[in-house]
BATIFI-426409 format. One record per atom (N, C-alpha, C): residue number from 1; residue in three letters; y, x, z. Coordinates in Angstrom, 2 decimals. Layout:
<zalos>
+-----+---------+---------+---------+---------+
| num | residuo |       Y |       X |       Z |
+-----+---------+---------+---------+---------+
| NUM |     ala |       Y |       X |       Z |
...
+-----+---------+---------+---------+---------+
</zalos>
This chain:
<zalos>
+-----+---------+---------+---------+---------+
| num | residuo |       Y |       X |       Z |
+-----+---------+---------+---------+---------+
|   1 |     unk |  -92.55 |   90.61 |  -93.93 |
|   1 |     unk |  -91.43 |   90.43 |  -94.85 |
|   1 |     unk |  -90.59 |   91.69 |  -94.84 |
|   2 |     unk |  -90.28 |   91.99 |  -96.11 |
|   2 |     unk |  -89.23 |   93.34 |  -95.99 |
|   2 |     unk |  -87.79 |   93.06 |  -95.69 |
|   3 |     unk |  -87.14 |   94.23 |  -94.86 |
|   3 |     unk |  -86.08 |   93.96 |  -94.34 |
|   3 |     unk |  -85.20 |   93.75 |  -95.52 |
|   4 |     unk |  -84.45 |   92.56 |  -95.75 |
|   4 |     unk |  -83.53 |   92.41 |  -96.66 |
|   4 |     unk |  -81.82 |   93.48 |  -95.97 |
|   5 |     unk |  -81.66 |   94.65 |  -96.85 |
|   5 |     unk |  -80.52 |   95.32 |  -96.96 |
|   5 |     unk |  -79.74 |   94.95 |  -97.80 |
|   6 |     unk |  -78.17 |   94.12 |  -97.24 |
|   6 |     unk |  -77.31 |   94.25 |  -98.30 |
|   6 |     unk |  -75.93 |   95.36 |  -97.74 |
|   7 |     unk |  -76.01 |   96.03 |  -98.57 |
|   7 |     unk |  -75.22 |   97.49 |  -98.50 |
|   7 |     unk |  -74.23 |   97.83 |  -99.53 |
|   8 |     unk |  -73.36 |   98.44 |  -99.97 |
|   8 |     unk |  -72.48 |   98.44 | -100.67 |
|   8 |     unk |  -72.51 |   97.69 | -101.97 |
|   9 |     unk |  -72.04 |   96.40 | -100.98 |
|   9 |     unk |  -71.77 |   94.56 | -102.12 |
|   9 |     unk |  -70.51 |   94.51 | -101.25 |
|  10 |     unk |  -70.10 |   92.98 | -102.33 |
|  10 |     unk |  -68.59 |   92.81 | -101.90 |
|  10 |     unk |  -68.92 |   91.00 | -101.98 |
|  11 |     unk |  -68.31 |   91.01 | -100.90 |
|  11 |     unk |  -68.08 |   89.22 | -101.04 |
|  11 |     unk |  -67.08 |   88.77 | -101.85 |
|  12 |     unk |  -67.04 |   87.68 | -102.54 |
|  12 |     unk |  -66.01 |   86.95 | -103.18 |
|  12 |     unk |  -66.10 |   85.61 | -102.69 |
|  13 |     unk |  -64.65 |   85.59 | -102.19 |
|  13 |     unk |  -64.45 |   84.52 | -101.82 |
|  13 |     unk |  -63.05 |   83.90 | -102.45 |
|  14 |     unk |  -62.86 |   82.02 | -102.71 |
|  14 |     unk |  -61.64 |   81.44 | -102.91 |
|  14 |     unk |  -60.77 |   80.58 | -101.86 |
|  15 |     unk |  -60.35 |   81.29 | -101.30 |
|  15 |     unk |  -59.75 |   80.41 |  -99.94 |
|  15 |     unk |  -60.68 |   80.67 |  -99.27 |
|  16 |     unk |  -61.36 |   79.34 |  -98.46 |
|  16 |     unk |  -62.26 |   78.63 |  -97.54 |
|  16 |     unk |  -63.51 |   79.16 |  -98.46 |
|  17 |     unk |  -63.44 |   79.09 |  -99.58 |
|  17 |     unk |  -64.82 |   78.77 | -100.24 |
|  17 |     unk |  -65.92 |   80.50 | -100.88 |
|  18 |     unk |  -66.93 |   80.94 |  -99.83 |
|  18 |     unk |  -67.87 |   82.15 | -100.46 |
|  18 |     unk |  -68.64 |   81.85 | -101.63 |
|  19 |     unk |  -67.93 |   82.22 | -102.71 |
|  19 |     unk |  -68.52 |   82.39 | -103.83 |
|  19 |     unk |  -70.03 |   82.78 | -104.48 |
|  20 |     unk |  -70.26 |   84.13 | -103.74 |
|  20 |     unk |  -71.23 |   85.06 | -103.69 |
|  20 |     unk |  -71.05 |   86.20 | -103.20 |
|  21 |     unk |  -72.34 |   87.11 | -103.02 |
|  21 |     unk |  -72.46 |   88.47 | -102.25 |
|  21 |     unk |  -72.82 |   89.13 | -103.42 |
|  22 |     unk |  -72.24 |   89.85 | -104.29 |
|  22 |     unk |  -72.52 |   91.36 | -105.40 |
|  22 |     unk |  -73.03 |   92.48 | -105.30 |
|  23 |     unk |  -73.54 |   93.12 | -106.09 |
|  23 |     unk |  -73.42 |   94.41 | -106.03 |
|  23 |     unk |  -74.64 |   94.77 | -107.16 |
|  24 |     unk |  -74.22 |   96.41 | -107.44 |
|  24 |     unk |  -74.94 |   96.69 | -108.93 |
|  24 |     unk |  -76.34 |   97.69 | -108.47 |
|  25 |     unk |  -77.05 |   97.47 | -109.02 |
|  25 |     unk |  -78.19 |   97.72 | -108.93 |
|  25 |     unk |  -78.42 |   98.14 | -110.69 |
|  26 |     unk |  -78.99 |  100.14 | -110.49 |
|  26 |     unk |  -79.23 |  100.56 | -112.08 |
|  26 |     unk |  -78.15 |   99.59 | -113.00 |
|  27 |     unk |  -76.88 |   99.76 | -112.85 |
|  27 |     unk |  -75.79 |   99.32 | -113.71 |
|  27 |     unk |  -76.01 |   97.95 | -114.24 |
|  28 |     unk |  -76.46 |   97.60 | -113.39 |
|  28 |     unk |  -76.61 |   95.76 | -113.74 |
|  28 |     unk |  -75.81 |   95.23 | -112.48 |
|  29 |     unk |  -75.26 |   93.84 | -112.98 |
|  29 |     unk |  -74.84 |   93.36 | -111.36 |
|  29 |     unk |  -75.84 |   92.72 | -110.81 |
|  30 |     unk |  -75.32 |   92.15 | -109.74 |
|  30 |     unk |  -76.48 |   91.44 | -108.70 |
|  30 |     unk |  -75.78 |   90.43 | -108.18 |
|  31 |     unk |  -76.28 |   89.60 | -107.83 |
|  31 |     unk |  -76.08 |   88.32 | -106.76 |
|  31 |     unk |  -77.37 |   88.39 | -105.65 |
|  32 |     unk |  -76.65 |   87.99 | -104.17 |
|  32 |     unk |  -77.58 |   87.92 | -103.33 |
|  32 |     unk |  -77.67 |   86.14 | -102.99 |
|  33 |     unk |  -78.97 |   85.87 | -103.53 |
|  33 |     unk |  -79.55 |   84.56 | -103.21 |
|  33 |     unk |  -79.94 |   84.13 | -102.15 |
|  34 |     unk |  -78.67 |   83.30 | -101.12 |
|  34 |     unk |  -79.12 |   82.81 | -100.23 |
|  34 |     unk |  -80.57 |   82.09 |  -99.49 |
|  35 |     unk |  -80.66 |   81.43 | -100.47 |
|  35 |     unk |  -81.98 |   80.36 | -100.65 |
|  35 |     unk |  -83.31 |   81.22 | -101.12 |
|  36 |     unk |  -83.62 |   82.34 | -101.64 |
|  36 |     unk |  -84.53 |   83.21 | -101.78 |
|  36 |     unk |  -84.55 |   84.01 | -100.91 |
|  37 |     unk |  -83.81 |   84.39 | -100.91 |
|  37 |     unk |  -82.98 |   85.86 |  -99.66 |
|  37 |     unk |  -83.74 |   86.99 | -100.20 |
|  38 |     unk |  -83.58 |   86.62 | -102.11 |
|  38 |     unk |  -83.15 |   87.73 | -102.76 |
|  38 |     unk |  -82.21 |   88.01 | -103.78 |
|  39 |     unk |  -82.26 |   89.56 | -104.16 |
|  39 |     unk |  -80.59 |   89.56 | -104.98 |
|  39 |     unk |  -81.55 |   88.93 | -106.80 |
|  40 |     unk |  -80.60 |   88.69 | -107.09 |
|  40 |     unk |  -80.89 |   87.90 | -108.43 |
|  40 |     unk |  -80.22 |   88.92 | -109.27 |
|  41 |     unk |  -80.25 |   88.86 | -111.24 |
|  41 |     unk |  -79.63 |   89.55 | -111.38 |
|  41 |     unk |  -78.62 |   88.18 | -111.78 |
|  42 |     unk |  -77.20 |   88.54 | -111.72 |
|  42 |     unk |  -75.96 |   88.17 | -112.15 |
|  42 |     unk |  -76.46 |   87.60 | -113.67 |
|  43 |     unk |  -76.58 |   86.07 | -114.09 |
|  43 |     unk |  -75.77 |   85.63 | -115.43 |
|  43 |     unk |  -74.31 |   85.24 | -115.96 |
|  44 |     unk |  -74.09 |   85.85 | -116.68 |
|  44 |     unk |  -72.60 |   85.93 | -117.05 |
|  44 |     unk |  -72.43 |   84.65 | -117.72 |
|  45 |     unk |  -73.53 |   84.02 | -118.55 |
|  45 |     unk |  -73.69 |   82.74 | -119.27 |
|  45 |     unk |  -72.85 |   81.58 | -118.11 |
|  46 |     unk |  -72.87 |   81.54 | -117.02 |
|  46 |     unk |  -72.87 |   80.87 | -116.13 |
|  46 |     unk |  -71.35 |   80.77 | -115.43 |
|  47 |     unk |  -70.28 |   81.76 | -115.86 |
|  47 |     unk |  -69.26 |   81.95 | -115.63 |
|  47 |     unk |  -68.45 |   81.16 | -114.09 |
|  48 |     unk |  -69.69 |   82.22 | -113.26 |
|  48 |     unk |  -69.26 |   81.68 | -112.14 |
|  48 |     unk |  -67.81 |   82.05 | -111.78 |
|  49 |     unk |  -67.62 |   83.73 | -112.35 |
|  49 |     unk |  -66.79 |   84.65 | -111.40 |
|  49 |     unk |  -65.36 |   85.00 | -112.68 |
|  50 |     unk |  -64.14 |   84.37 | -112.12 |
|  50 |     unk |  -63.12 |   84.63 | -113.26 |
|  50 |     unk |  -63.38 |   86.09 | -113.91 |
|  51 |     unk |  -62.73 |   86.42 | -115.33 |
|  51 |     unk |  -62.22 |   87.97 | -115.53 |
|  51 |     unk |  -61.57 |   88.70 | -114.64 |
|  52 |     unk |  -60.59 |   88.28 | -113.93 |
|  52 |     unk |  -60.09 |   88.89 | -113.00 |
|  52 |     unk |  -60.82 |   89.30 | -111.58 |
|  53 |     unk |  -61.42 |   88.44 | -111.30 |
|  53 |     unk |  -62.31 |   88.59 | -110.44 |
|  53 |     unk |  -63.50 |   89.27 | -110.66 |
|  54 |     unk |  -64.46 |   89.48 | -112.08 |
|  54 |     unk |  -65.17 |   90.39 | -112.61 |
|  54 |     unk |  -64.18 |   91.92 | -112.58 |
|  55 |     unk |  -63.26 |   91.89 | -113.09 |
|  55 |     unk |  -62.61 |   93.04 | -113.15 |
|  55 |     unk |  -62.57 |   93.83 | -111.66 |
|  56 |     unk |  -62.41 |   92.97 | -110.75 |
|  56 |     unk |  -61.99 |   93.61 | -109.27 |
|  56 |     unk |  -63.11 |   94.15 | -108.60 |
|  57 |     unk |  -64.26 |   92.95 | -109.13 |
|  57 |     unk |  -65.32 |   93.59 | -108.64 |
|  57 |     unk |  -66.16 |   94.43 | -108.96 |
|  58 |     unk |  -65.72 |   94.94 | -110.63 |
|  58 |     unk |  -66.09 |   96.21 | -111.08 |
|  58 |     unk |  -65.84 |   97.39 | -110.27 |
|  59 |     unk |  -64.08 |   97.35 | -110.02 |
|  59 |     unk |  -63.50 |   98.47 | -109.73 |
|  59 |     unk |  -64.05 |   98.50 | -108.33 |
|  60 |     unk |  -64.03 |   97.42 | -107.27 |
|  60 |     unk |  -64.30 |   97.91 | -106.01 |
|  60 |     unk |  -66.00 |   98.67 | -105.84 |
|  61 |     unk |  -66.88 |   97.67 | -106.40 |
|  61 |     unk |  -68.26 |   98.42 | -106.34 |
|  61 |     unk |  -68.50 |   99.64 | -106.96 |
|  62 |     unk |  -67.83 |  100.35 | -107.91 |
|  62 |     unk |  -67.91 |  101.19 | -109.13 |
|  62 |     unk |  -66.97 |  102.53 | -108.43 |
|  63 |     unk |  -65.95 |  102.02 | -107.72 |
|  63 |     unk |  -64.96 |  103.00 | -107.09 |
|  63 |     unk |  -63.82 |  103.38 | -107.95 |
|  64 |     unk |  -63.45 |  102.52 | -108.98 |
|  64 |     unk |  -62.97 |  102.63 | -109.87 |
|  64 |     unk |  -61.31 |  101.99 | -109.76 |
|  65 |     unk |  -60.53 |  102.64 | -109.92 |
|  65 |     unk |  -58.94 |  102.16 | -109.91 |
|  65 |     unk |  -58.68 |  101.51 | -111.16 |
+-----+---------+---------+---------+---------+
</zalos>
């Protein structure tokens, strides 16, 4: 099995509750799939992650202010 690397992702979390593990891959986002224990790509259809919370996690993975 290949070593699963998760490396510059960001957790989101609400309170108590982990949302998901991110990060962009060739300018796409990603989700890391627990239950596969692989990264998926991100559907937006699915509106897991608020605007605000998309926004933050642009800027933090992207390096972006």
């Amino acid at each position: 099995m290949e070593e699963i690397k998760i490396n510059d992702c960001v957790v989101v979390s609400r309170g108590d509750e982990n949302v998901g593990t991110f990060k962009y891959i060739d300018d796409a986002l990603y989700f890391f799939d627990s239950f596969s224990k692989e990264w998926e790509e991100y559907d937006y259809s699915f509106n897991i992650l608020t605007k605000k919370e998309m926004k933050q996690l642009k800027q933090k993975l992207k390096g972006e202010k």
